[in-house]
C-alpha positions in Angstrom: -35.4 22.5 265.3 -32.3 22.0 267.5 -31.8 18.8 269.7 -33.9 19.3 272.7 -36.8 19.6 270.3 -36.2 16.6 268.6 -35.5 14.4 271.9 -38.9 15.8 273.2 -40.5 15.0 270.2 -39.0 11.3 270.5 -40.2 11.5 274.1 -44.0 12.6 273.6 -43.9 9.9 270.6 -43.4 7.2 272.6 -45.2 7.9 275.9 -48.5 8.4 273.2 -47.9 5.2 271.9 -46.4 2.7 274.1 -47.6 4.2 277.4 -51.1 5.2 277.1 -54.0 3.7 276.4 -56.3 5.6 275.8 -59.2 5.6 273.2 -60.5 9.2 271.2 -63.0 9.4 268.6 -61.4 9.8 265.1 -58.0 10.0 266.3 -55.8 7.3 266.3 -53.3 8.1 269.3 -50.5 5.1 268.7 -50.7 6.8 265.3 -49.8 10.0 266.1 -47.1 8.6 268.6 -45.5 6.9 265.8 -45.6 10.2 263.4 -44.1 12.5 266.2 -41.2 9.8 266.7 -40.5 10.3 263.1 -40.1 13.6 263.1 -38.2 13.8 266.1 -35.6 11.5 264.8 -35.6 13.7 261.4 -35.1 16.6 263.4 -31.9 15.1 264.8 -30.9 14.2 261.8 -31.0 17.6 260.0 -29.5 18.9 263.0 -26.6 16.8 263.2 -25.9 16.7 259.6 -27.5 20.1 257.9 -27.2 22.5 260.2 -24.6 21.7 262.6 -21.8 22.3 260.2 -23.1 26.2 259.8 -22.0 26.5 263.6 -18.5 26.3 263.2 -16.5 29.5 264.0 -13.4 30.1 261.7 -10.2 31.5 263.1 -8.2 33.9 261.0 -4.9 35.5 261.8 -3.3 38.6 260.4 0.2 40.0 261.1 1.5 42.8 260.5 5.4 43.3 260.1 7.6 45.9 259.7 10.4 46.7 256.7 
């Protein structure tokens, strides 16, 4: 999950549950809200700190001299 993911997750979290209100049968919405905010924020996390390290290029440099 990269960052745009996780910031729209963050996003749609909060819009379900401080924006709306709405009522569904068997599903609590501020629930789910709070659950995608959550992950969102673990997404950024394990983006930041897991797998944004992998996405660093190395440099090498090689010369070649002659005797």
């Amino acid at each position: 999950m990269g960052i745009g993911a996780s910031i729209f997750l963050i996003v749609v979290g909060a819009i379900l549950t401080f924006a709306l209100d709405v009522t569904v049968a068997g599903v609590d919405i501020d629930m789910v809200g709070w659950i995608l905010m959550v992950g969102g924020v673990l997404g950024l996390i394990f983006t930041a700190f897991i797998w944004g390290p992998r996405n660093r290029t190395v440099v090498t440099r090689e010369e070649h001299r002659e005797l």
